[in-house]
C-alpha positions as CSV (number, residue, x, y, z in Angstrom):
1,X,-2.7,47.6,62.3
2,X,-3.3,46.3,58.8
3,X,-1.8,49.1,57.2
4,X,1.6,48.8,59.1
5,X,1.3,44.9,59.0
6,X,-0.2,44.4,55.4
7,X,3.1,47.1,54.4
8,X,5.1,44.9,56.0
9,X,4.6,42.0,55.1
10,X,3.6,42.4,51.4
11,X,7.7,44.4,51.4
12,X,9.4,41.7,53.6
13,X,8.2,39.0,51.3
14,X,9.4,40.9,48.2
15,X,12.2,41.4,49.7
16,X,12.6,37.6,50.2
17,X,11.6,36.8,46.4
18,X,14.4,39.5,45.7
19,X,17.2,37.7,47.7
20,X,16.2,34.3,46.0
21,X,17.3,35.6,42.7
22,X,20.1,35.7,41.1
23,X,21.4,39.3,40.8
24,X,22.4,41.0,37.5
25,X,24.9,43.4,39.1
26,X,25.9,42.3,43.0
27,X,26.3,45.4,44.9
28,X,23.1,47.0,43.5
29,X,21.1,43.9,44.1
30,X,22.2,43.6,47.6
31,X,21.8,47.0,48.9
32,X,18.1,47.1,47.7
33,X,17.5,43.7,49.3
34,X,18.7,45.5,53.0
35,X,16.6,48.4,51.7
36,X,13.4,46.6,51.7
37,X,13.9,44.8,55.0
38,X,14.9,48.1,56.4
39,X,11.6,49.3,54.9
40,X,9.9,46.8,56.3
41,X,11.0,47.0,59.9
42,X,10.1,50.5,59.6
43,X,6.6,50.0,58.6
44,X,5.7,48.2,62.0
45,X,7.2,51.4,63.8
46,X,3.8,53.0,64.0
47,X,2.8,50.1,66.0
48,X,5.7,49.9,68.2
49,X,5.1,53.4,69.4
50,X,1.2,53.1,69.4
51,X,1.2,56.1,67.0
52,X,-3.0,57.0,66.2
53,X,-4.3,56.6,62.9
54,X,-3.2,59.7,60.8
55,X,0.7,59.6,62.1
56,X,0.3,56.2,61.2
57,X,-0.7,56.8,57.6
58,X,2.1,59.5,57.5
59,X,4.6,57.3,58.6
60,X,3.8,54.4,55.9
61,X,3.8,57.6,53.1
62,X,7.1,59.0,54.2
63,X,8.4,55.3,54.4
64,X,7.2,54.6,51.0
65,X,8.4,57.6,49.4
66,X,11.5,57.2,51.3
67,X,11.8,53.7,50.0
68,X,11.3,55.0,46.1
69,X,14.2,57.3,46.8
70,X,16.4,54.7,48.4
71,X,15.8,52.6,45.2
72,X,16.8,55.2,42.7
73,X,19.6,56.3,44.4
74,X,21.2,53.3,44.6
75,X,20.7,52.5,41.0
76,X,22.2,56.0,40.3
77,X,25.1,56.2,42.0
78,X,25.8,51.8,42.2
79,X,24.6,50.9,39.0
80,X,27.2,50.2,35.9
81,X,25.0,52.1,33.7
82,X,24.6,54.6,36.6
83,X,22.1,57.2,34.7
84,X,18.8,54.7,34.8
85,X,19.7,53.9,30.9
86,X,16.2,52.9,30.2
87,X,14.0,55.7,31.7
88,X,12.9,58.6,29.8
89,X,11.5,61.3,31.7
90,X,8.8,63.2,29.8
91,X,5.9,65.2,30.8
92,X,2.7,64.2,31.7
93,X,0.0,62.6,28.5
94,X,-3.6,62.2,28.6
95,X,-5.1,59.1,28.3
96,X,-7.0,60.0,25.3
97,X,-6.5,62.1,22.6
98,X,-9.9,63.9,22.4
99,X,-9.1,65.7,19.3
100,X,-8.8,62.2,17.7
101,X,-12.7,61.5,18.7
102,X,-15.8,62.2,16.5
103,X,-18.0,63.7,19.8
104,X,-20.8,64.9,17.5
105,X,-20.9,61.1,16.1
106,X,-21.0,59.8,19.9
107,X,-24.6,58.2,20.8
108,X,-26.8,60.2,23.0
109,X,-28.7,59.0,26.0
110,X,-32.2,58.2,25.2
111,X,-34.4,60.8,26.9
112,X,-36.6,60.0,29.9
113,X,-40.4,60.8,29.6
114,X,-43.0,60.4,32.4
């Protein structure tokens, strides 16, 4: 129940904060407002059909990743720049560069005696 609720709610209400804006571009903003209230109707649906708990968390996955989709698509193929100007795919980076880290300079742990 909280996962389909807290989904809901937590979508519906940006979804709200979304409409109370002013939009940049009209027809983009408004079909990704009706996306996230379609979203979050369709979180509750593992409640309305009293699905158990792993269908459940498979249904607010799939919504979510269905949601992402929804999102990019619509600022693909409705936006004026219409190729996601400022996004850069690249691959994957560590967080840390551990060739830039002295590791023989690193402290040790002091050692335990009895």
């Amino acid at each position: 129940t909280l996962l389909c609720a807290g989904s809901a709610l937590t979508w519906a209400t940006i979804g709200l904060s979304k409409s109370l804006r002013l939009p940049k571009e009209a027809s983009v903003h408004y079909w990704k407002t009706a996306a996230l209230g379609v979203a979050a109707a369709l979180y509750l649906s593992p409640l309305a059909f009293r699905l158990d708990a792993h269908a459940t968390v498979i249904v607010v996955v799939v919504v979510m990743s269905a949601q992402l989709g929804a999102h990019l698509l619509i600022e693909k193929l409705l936006s004026a720049a219409g190729d996601l100007p400022n996004w850069r795919f690249m691959p994957p980076r560590g967080l840390v560069s551990w060739d830039a880290h002295d590791l023989a300079a690193a402290p040790t742990a002091p050692k335990v005696t009895d």
